[in-house]
N, C-alpha and C positions, 0 to 999 in steps of 0.2 A: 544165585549165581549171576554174573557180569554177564553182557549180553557184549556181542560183536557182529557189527554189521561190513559182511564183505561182498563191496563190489565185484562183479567177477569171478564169486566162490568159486560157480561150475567151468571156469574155465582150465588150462593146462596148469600155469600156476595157482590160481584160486582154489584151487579143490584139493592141493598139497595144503596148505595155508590153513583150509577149513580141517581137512583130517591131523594135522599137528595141533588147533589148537580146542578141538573139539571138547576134550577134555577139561578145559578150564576155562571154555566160555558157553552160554547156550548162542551156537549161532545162528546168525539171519544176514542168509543169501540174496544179492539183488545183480541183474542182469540185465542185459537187453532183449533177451529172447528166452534164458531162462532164470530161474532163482525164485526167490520168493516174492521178492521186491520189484518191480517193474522198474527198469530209469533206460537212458540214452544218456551218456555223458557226456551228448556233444550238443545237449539242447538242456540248457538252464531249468527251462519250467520242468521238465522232466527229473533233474535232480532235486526240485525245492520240493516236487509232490511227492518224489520217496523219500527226504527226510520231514514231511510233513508226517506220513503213513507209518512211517516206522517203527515210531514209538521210540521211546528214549534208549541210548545204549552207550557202552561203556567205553567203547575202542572201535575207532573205524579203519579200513585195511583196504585202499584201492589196487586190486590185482585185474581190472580191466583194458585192454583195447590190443592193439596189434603189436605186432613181433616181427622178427628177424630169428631164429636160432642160431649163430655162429659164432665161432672165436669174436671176437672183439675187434681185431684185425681184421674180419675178411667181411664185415659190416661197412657198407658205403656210406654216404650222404643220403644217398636220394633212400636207402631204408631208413636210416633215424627220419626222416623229415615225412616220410610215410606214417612213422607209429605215431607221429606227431597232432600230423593232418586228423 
């Protein structure tokens, strides 16, 4: 079976993402506070030692970091530039 490594499995979107494709890949969760995989995606070395540890895999899938929920519309600047930061 293909392996799939998702940033952010356990998060709101992540964990849709993992339960859709559970089925047709064995996955492997990585987070910042949970998952399988340890990383910080806002610090480089952090990223090279979970793809260092991870072991090889088939399809990568980054569903980490911050949000806004709203219409499209009623989303500011200073939110996009938040999920940025």
């Amino acid at each position: 079976m293909q392996r799939m490594l998702v940033v952010g499995g356990c998060g709101t979107i992540g964990k849709l993402i993992v339960e859709e494709m559970a089925g047709a890949y064995e996955i492997v969760t990585a987070g910042r506070s949970s998952g399988q995989q340890p990383v910080d995606i806002a610090d480089a070395a952090s990223i090279e030692a979970m793809f260092s540890t991870a072991g090889q895999f088939d399809a990568l899938v980054c569903a980490a970091g911050m949000t806004v929920f709203a219409r499209i519309d009623e989303i500011s600047d200073d939110d996009l530039h938040a999920a940025l930061d």
